[in-house]
Backbone as CSV, one residue per row, in Angstrom:
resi,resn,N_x,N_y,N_z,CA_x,CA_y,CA_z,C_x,C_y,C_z
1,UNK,-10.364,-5.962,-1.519,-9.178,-6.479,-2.145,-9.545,-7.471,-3.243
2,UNK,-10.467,-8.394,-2.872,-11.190,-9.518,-3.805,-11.218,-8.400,-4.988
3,UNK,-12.275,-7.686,-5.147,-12.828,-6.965,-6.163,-11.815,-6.271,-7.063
4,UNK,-10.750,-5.618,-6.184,-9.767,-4.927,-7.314,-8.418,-5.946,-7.731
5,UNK,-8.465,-7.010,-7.211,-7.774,-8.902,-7.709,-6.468,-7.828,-6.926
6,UNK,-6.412,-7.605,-5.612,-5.039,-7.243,-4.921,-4.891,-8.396,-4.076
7,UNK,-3.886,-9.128,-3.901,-3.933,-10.537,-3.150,-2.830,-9.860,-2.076
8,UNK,-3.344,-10.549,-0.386,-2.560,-10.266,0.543,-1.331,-10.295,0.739
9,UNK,-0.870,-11.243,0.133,0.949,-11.208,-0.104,1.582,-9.879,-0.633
10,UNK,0.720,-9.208,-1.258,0.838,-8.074,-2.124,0.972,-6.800,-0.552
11,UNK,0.145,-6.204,0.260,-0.286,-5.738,0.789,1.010,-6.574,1.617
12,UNK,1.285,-7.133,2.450,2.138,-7.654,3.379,3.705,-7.035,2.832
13,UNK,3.539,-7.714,1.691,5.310,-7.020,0.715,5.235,-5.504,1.046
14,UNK,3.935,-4.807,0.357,4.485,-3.265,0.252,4.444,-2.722,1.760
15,UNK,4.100,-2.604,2.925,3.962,-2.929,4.535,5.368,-3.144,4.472
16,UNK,6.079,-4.061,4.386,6.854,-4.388,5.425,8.727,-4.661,4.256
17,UNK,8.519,-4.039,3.177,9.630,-3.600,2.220,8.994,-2.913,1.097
18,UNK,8.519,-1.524,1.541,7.689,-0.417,0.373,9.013,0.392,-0.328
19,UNK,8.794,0.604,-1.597,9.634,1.061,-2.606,9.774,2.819,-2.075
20,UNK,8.695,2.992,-1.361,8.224,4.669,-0.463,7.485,4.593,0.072
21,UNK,7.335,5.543,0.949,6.450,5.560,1.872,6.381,7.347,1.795
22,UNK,5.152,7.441,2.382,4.099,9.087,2.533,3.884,9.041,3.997
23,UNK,4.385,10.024,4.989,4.111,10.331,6.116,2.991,11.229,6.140
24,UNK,2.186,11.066,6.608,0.918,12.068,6.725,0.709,12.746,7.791
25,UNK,0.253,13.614,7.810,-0.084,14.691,9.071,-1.315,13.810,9.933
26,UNK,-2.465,13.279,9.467,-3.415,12.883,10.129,-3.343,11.555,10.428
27,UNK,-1.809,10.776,11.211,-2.213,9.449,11.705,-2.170,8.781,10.261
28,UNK,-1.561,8.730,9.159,-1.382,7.815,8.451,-0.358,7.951,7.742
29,UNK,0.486,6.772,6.902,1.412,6.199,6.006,0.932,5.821,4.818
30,UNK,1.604,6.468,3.642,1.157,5.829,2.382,2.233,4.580,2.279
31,UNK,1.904,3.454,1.921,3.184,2.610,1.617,2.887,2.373,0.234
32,UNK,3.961,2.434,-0.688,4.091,2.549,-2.526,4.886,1.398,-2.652
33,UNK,4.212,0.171,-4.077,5.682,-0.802,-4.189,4.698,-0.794,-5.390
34,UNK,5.933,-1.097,-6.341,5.894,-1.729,-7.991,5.386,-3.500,-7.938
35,UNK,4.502,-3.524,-8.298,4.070,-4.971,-8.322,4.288,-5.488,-9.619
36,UNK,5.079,-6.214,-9.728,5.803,-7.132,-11.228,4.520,-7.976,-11.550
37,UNK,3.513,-8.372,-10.982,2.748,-9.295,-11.130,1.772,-8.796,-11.998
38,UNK,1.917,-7.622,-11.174,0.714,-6.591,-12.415,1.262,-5.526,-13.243
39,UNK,1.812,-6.246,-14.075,2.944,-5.045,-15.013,3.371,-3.778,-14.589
40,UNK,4.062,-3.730,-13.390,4.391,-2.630,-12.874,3.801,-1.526,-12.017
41,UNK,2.293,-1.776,-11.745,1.135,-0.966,-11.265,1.845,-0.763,-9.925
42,UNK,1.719,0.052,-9.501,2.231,0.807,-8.252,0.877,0.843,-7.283
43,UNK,1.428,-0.536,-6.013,0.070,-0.947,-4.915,0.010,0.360,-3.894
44,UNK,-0.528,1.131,-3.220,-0.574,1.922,-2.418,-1.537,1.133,-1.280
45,UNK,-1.203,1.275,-0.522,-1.434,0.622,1.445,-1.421,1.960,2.134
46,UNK,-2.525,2.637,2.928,-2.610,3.184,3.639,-2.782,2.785,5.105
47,UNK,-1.909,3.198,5.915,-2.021,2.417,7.249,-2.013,3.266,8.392
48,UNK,-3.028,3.329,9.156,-2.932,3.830,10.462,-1.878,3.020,11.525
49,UNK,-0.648,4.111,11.789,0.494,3.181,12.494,-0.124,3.422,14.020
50,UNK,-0.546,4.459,14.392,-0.998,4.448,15.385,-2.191,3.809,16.605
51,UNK,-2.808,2.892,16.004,-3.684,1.912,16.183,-2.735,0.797,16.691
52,UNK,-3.387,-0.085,17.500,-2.608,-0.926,17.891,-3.917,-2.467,18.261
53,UNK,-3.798,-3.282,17.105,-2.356,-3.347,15.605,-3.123,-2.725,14.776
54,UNK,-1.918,-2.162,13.878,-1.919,-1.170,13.042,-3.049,-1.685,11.885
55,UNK,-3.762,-0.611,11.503,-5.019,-0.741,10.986,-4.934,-0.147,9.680
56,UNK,-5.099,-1.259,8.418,-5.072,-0.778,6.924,-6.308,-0.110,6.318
57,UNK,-5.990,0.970,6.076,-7.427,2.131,5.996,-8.240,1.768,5.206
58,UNK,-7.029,2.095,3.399,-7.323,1.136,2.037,-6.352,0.784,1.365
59,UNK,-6.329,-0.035,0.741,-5.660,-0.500,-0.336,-5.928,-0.069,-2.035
60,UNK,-5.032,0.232,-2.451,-6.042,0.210,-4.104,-4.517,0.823,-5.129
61,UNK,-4.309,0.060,-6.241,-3.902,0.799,-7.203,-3.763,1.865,-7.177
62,UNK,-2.539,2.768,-7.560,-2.646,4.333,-8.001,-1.921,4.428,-9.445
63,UNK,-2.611,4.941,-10.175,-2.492,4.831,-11.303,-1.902,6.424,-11.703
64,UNK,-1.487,7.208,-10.227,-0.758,8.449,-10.579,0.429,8.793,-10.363
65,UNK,1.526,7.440,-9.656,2.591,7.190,-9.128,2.846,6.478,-10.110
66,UNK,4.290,6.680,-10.431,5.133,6.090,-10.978,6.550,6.178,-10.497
67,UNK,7.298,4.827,-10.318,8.091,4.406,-9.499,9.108,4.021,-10.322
């Protein structure tokens, strides 16, 4: 997260009020939110819901969503 400057508040927002979300066949959730902070870049959060507690796979920019 350090490396790609994604700060946890970021990752907590799209988690827990995502603009969309991706149900996946293999045990995971895409969560999608527009981050104003970073001119609009669309954060993607992948999360294993099934883990207990739920376990963030990766995080990273997608620069192929647009919201």
């Amino acid at each position: 997260m350090h490396e790609r400057e994604i700060h946890e508040d970021w990752v907590k927002s799209t988690v827990l009020d995502p603009d969309m979300t991706e149900p996946r066949e293999n045990d995971e959730v895409h969560y999608l939110k527009k981050i104003p902070q970073k001119r609009g870049k669309v954060l993607r959060v992948i999360l294993n819901p099934t883990t207990n507690p739920k376990r963030v796979i990766t995080v990273f920019f997608d620069r192929r969503v647009q919201l």
